[in-house]
MARNUVO-134453 format. One record per residue: x, y, z of N, C-alpha, C in turn; residue in three letters. Coordinates in steps of 0.1 Angstrom, whole numbers, padded with zeros to 4 digits, always signed. Last residue first. Layout:
N
XYZXYZXYZAla;...
//
This chain:
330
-0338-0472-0085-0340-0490-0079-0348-0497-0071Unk;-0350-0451-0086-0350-0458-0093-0352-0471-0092Unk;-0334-0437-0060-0348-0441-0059-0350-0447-0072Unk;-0308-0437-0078-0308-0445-0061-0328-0449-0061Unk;-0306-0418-0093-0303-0433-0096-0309-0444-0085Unk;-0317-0395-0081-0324-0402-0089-0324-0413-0091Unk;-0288-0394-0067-0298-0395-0060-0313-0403-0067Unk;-0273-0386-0089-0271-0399-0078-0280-0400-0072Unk;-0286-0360-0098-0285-0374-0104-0283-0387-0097Unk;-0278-0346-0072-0293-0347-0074-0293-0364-0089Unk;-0248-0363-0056-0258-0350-0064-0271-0356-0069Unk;-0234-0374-0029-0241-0374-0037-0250-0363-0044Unk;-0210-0386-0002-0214-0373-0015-0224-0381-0025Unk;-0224-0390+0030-0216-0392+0013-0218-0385+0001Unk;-0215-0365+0059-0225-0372+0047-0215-0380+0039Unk;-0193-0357+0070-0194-0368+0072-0203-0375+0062Unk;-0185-0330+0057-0173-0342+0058-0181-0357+0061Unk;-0212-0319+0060-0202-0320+0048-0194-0332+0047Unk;-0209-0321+0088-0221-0326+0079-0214-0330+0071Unk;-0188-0304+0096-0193-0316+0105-0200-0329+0095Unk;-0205-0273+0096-0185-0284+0085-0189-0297+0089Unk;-0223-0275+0096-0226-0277+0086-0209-0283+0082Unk;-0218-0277+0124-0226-0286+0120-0228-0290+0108Unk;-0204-0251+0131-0202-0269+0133-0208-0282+0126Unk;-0224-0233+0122-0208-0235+0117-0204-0250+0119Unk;-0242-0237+0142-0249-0241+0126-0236-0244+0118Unk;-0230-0232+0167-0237-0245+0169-0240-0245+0148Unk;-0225-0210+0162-0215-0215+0166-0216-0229+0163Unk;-0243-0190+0155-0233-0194+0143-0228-0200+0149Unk;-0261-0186+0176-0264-0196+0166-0255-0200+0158Unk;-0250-0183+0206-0245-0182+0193-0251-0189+0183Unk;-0249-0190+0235-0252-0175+0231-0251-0173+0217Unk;-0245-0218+0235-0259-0210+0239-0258-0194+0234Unk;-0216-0230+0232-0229-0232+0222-0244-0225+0227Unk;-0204-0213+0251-0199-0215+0239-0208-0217+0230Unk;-0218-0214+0276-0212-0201+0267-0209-0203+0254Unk;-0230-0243+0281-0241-0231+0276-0231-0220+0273Unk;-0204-0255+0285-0208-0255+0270-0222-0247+0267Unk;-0191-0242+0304-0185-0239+0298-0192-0242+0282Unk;-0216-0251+0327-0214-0236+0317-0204-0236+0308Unk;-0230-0279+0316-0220-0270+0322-0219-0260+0318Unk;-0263-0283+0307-0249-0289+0307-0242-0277+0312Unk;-0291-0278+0315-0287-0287+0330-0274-0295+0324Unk;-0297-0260+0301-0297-0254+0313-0292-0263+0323Unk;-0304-0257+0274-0291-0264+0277-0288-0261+0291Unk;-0325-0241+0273-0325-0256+0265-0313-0266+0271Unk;-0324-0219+0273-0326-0224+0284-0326-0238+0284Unk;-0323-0209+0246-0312-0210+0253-0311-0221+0267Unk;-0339-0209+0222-0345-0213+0238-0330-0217+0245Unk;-0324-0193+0205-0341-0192+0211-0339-0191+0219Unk;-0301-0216+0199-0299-0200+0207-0312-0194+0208Unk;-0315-0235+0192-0309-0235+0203-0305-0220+0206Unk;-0326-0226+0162-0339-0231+0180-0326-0229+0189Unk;-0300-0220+0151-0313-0209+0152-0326-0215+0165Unk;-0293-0244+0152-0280-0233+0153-0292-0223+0158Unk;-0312-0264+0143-0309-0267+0159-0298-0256+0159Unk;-0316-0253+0119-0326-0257+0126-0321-0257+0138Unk;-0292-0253+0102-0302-0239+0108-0310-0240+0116Unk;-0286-0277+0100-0275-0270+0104-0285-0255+0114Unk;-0308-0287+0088-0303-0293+0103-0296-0281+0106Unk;-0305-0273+0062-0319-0274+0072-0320-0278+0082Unk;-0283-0275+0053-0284-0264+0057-0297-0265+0063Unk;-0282-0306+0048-0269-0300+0060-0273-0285+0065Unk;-0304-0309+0033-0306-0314+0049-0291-0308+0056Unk;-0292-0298+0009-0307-0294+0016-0305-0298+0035Unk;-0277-0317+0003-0269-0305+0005-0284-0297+0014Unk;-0284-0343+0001-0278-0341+0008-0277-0323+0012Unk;-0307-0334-0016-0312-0336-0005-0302-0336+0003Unk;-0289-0304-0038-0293-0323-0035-0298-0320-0022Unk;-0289-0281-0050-0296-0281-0035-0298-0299-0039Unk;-0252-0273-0059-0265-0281-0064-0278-0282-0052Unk;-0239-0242-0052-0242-0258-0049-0251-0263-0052Unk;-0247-0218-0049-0236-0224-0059-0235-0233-0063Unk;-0268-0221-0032-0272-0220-0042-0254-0221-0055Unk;-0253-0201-0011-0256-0219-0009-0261-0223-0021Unk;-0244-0179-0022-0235-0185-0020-0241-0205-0019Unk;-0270-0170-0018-0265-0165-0031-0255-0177-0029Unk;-0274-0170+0008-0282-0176-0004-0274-0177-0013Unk;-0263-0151+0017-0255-0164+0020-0267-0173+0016Unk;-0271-0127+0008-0256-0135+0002-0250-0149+0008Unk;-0292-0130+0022-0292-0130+0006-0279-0134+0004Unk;-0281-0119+0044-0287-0132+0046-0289-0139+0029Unk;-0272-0099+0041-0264-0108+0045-0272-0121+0044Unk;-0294-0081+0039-0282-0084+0026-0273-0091+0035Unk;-0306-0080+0061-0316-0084+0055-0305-0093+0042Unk;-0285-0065+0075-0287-0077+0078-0291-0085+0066Unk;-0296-0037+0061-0279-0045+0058-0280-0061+0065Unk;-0322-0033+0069-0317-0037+0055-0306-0043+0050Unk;-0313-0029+0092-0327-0038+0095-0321-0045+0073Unk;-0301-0007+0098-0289-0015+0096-0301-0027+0095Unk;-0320+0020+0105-0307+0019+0091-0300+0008+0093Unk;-0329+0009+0122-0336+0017+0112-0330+0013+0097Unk;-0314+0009+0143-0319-0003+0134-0329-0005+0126Unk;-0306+0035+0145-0294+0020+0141-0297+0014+0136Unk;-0328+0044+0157-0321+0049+0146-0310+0042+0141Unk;-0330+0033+0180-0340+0026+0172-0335+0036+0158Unk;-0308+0046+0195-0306+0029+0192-0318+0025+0178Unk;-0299+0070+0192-0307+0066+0197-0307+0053+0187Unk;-0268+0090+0196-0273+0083+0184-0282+0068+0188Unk;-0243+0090+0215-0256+0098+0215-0270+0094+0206Unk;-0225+0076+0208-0229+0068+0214-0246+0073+0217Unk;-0209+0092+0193-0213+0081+0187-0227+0073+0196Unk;-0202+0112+0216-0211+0118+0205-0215+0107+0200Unk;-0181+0095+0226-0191+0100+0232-0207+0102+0222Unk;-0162+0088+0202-0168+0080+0207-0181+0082+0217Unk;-0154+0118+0210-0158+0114+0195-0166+0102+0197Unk;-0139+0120+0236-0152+0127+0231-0161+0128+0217Unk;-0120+0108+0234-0135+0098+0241-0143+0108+0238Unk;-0095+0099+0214-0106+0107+0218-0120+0107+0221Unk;-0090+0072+0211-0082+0086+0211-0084+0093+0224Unk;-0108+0064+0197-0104+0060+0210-0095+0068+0213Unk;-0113+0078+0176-0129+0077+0184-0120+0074+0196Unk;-0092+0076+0161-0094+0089+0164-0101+0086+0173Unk;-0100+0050+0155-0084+0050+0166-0087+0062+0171Unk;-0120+0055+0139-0120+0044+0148-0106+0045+0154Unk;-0105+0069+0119-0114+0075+0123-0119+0068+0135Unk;-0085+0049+0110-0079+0058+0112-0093+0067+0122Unk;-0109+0033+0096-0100+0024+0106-0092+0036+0112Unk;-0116+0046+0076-0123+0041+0086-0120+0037+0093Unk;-0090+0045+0061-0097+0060+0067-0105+0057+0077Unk;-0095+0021+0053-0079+0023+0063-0085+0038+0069Unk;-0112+0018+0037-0115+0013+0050-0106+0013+0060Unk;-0104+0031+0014-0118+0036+0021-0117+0033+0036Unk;-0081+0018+0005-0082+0029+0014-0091+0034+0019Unk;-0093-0007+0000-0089-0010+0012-0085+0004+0016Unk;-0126-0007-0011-0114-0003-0011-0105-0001+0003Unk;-0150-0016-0015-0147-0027-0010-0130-0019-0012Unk;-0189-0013-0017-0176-0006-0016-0164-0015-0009Unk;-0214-0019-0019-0201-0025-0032-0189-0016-0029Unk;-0232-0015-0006-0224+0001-0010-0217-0007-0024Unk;-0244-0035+0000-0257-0028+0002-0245-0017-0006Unk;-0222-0055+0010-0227-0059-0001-0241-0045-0005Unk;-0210-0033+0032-0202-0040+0020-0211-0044+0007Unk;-0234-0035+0050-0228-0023+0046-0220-0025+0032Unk;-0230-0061+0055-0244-0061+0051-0239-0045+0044Unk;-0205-0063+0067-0206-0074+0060-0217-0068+0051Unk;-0212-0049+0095-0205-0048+0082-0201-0054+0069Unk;-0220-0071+0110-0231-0061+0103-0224-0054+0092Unk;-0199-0088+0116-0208-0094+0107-0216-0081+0104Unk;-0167-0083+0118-0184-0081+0127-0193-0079+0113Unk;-0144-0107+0137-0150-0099+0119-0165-0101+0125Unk;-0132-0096+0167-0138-0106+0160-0144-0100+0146Unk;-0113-0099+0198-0122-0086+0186-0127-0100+0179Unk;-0114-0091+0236-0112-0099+0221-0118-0094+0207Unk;-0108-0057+0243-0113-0068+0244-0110-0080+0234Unk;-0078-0045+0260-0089-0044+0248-0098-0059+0249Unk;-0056-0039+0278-0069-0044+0284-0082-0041+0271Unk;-0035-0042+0263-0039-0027+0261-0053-0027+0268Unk;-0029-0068+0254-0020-0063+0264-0023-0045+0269Unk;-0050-0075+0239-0047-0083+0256-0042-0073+0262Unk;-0048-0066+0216-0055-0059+0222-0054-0065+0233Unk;-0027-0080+0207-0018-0068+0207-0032-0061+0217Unk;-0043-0104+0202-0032-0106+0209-0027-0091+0214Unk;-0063-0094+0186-0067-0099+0192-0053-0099+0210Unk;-0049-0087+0160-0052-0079+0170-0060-0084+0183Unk;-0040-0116+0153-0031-0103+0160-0038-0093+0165Unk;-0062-0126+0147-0058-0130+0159-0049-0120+0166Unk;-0071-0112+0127-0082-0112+0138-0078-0112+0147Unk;-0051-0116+0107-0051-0105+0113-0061-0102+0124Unk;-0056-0144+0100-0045-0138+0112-0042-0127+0120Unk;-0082-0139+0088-0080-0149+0104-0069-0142+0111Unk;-0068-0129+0068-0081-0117+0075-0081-0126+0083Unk;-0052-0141+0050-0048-0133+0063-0060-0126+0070Unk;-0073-0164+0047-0059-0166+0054-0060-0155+0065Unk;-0084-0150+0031-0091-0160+0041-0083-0160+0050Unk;-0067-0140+0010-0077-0133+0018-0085-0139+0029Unk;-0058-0165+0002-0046-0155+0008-0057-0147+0012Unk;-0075-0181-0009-0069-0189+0001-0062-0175+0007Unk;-0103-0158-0022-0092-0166-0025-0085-0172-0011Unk;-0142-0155-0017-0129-0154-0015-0116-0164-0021Unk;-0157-0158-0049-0158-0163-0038-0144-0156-0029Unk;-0176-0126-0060-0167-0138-0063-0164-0141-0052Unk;-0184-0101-0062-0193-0112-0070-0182-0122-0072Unk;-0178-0079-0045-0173-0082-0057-0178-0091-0066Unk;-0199-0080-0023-0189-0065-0026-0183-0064-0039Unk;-0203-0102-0021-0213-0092-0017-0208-0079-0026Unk;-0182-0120-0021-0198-0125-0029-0202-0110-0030Unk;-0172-0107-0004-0163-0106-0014-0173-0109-0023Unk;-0187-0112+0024-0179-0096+0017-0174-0099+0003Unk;-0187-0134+0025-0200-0125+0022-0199-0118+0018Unk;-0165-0148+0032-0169-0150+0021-0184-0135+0016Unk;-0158-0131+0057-0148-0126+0044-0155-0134+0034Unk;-0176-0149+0072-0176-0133+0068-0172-0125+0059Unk;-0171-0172+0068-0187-0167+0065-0187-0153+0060Unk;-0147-0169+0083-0145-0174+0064-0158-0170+0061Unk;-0153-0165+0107-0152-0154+0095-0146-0158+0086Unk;-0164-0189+0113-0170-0177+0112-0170-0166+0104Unk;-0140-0201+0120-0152-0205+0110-0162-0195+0107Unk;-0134-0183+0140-0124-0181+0124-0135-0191+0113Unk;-0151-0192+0158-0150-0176+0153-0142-0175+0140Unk;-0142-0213+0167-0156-0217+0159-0155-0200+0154Unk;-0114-0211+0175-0115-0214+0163-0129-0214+0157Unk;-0121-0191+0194-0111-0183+0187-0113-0192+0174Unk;-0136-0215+0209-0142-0198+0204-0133-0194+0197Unk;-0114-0228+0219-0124-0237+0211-0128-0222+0203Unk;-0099-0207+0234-0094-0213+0221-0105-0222+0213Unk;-0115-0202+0256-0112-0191+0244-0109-0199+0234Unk;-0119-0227+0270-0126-0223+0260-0126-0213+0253Unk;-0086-0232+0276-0097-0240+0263-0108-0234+0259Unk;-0085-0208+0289-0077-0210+0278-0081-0221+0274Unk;-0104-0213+0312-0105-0201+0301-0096-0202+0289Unk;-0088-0234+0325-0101-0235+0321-0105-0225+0309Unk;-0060-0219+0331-0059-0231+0321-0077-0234+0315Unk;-0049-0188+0336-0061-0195+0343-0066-0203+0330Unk;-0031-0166+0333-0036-0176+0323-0039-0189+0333Unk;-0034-0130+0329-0039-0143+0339-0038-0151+0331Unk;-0019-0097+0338-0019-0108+0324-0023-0125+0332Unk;-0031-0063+0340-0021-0076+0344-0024-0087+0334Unk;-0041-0041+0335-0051-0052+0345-0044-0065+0343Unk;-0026-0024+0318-0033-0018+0330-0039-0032+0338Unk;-0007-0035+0300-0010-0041+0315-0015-0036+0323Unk;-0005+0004+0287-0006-0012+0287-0001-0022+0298Unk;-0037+0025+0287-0026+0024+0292-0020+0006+0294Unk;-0049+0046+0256-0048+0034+0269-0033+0031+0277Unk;-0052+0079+0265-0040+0071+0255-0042+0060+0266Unk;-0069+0102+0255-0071+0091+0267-0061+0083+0254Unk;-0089+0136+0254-0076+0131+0254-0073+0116+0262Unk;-0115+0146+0268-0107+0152+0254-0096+0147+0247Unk;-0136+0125+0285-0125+0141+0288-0121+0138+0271Unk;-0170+0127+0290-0157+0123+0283-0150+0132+0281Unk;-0190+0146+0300-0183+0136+0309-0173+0130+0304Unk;-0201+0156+0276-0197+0162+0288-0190+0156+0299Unk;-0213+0132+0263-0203+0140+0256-0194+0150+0268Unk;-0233+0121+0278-0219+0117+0276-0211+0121+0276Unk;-0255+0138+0274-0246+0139+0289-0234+0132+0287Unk;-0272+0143+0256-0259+0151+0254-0250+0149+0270Unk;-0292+0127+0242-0293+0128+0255-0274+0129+0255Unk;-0322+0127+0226-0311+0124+0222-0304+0132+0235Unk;-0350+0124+0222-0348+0114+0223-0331+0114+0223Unk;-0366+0150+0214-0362+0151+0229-0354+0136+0233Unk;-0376+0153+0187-0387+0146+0198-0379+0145+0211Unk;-0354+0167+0181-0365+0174+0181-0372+0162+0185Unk;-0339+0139+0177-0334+0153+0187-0346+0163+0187Unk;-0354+0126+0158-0347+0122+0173-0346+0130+0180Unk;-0346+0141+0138-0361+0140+0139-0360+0133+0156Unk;-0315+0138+0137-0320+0151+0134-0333+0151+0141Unk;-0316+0105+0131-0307+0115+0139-0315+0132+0146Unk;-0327+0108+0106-0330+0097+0119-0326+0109+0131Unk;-0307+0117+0091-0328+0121+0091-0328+0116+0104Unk;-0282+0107+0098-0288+0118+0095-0302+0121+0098Unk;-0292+0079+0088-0290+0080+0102-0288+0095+0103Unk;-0296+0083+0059-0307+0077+0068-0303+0079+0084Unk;-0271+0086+0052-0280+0101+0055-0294+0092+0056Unk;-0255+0066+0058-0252+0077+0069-0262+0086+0066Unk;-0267+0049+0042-0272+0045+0053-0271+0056+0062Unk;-0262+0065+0012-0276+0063+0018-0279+0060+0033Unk;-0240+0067+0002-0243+0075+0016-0254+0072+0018Unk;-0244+0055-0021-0230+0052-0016-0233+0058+0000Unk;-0265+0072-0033-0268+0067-0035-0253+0057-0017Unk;-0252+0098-0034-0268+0099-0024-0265+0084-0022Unk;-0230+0095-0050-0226+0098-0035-0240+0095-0024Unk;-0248+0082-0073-0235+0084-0068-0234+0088-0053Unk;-0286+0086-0063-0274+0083-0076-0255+0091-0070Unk;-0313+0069-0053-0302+0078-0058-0290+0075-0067Unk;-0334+0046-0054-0337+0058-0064-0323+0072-0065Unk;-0325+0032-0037-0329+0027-0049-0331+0041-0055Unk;-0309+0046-0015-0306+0034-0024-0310+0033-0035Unk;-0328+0063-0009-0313+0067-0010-0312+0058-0019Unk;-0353+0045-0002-0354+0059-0012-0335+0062-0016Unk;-0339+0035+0023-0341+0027+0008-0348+0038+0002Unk;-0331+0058+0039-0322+0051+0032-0326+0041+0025Unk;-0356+0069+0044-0348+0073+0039-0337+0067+0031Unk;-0368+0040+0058-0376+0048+0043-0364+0058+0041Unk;-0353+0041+0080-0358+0028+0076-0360+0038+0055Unk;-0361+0066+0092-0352+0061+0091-0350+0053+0080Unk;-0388+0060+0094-0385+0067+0090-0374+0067+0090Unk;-0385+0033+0115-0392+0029+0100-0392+0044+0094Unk;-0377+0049+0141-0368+0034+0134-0372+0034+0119Unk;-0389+0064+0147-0383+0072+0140-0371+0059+0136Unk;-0418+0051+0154-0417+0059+0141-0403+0064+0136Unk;-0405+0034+0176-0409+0030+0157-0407+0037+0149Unk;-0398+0050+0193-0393+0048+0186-0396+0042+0174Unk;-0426+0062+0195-0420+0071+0190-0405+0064+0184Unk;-0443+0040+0206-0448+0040+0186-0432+0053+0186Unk;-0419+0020+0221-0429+0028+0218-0433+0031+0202Unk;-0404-0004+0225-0417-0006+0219-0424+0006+0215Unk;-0400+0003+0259-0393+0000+0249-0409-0006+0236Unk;-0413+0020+0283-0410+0028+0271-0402+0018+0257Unk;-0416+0002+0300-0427+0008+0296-0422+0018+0284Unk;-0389-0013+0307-0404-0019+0298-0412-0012+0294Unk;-0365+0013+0297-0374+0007+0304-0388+0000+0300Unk;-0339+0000+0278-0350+0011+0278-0354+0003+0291Unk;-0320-0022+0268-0321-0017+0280-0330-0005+0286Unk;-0326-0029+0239-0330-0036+0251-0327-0035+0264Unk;-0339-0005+0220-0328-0007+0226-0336-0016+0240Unk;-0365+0005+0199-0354+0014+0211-0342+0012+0219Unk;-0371-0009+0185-0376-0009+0196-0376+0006+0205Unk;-0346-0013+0168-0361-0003+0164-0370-0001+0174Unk;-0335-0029+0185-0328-0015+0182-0337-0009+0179Unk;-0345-0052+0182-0347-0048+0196-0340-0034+0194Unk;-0341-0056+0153-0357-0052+0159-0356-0047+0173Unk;-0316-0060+0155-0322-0050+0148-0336-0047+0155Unk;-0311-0085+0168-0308-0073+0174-0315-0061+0171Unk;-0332-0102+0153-0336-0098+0166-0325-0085+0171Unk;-0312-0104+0135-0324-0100+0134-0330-0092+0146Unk;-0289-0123+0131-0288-0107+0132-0306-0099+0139Unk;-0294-0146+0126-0288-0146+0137-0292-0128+0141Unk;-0298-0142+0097-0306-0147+0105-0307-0143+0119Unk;-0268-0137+0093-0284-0127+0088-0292-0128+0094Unk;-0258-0159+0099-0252-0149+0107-0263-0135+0102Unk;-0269-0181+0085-0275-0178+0097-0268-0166+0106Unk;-0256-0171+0055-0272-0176+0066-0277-0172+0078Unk;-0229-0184+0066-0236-0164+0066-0248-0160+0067Unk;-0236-0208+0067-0223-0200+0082-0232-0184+0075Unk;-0241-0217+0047-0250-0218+0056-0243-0211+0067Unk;-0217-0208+0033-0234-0201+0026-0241-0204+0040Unk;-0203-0228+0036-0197-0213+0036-0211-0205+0038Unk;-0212-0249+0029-0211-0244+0043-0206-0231+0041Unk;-0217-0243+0000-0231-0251+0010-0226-0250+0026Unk;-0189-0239-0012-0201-0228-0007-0212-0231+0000Unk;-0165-0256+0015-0174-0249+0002-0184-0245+0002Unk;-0146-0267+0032-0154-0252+0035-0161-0246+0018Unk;-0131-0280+0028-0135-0282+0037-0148-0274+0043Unk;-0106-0269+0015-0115-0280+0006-0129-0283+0015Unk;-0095-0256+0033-0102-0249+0026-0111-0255+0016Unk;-0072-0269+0049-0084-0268+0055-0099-0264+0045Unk;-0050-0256+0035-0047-0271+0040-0068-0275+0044Unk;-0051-0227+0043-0051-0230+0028-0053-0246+0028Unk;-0048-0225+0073-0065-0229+0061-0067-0229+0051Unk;-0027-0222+0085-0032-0238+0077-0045-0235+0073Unk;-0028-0199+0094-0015-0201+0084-0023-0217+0078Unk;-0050-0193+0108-0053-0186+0091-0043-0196+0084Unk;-0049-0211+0130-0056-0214+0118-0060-0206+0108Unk;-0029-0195+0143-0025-0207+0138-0034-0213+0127Unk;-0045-0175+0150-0031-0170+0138-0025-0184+0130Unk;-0060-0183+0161-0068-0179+0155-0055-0177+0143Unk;-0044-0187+0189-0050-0199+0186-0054-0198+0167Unk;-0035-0161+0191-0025-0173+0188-0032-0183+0182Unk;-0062-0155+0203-0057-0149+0193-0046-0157+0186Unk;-0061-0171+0228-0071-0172+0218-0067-0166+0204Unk;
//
């Protein structure tokens, strides 16, 4: 899959006419869209709580206090308040959690201090059925994250991405993707909540995020860093990340709106969202085709709205709101 993912950064300079902002825009859309429900089930408390406790008013309260610190941060601070707003919303959050008894230190005590993965720990399978459908996934994922790297760069800089940032942020997906096989890592993928952190800070330095990336190797490092991360009560996540979605979805306005809204361009993002967003709903929708296509198109609305809007594009005829006038005229 990774290979698969390296081959379509090197040709998506070739591919890139293919991908303008009315799909670019509708791929980030719905990855906002798509976002929502996690959030809410994080303010909840997290969708493995027990029924009787998820929903409580206690996590509410400390989801939408949360929630109010960090837009007070935002809009009314200044420099560092302002740049830290989500981590000192998860702070407050944090803190008012542990005095309601909601924060639960057994991890930490059970993660040893020191863990260097170990490589071919679980051997290497290439079982031919799995190798189509990773590869179909490795490519509707690189459609994906041109959504992603476009949102970051709308978001963070106010301009579209270039062919060499598209490029290599696929290839770089795939390489680690490949180098994480052999370390029993999982497949990785550009994670869209970040995306909402980017356009909400305008922070977009690639030392900022090589520190963040250094602090992320420390966490695996060291399971007792990762431990402590994990302490951090779920309806406090989606306290603080309910807003960063919210800015993903804006930017992929912001982006579809570059484009004239003709009826053509209307109906690619009103189909595209319509059956990407019902079909992952009602999942159960696709209950009587094969599993290989309930995994691929059931668990994803960007999978099914990505397709549709490249799919559209290419197939509609082109026409702008003038062409259009001309047309009902006659």
């Amino acid at each position: 899959g990774g290979v698969v993912a390296i081959f379509v950064g090197i040709f998506l300079k070739h591919l890139r006419k293919y991908f303008p902002p009315i799909v670019a825009g509708t791929v980030v859309l719905t990855i906002g869209l798509s976002l929502y429900t996690i959030a809410i089930k994080y303010m909840a408390g997290g969708a493995n709580l027990p029924k009787e406790e998820f929903g409580s008013l206690k996590h509410w309260g400390v989801a939408v206090l949360t929630l109010v610190v960090v837009l007070i941060c935002n809009q009314f601070g200044k420099g560092y308040v302002k740049l830290a707003s989500i981590l000192i919303g998860i702070g407050v959050g944090y803190a008012v959690a542990f005095m309601l008894g909601m924060v639960n230190f057994a991890s930490i005590g059970q993660a040893g201090w020191f863990s260097v993965p170990k490589p071919m720990h679980f051997g290497l399978e290439f079982p031919i059925n799995a190798i189509i459908s990773m590869s179909i996934i490795y490519i509707v994922n690189s459609v994906q994250a041109v959504g992603d790297i476009s949102a970051t760069t709308v978001g963070g800089m106010g301009r579209e991405a270039t062919d060499e940032e598209l490029s290599g942020g696929i290839m770089g997906n795939g390489l680690a993707s490949v180098i994480a096989s052999f370390f029993g890592g999982l497949p990785t993928a550009t994670y869209s909540q970040n995306v909402g952190i980017v356009a909400m800070t305008k922070v977009v330095s690639r030392y900022i995020l090589g520190l963040a990336a250094v602090v992320i190797l420390l966490a695996g490092f060291v399971p007792k860093i990762g431990a402590i991360m994990t302490t951090i009560p779920q309806s406090v996540l989606g306290g603080a990340t309910i807003t960063v979605f919210g800015m993903i979805t804006m930017t992929g306005i912001r982006l579809i709106i570059q484009d004239e809204l003709s009826n053509r361009n209307v109906t690619i993002v009103g189909l595209s969202l319509a059956l990407g967003m019902g079909i992952s709903l009602v999942p159960e929708s696709l209950s009587h085709f094969p599993e290989s296509i309930r995994i691929i198109f059931g668990s994803s609305a960007v999978v099914i709205s990505s397709l549709l809007a490249f799919s559209l594009n290419i197939i509609l005829p082109k026409a702008t709101i003038v062409d259009e006038e001309k047309e009902r005229k006659k």
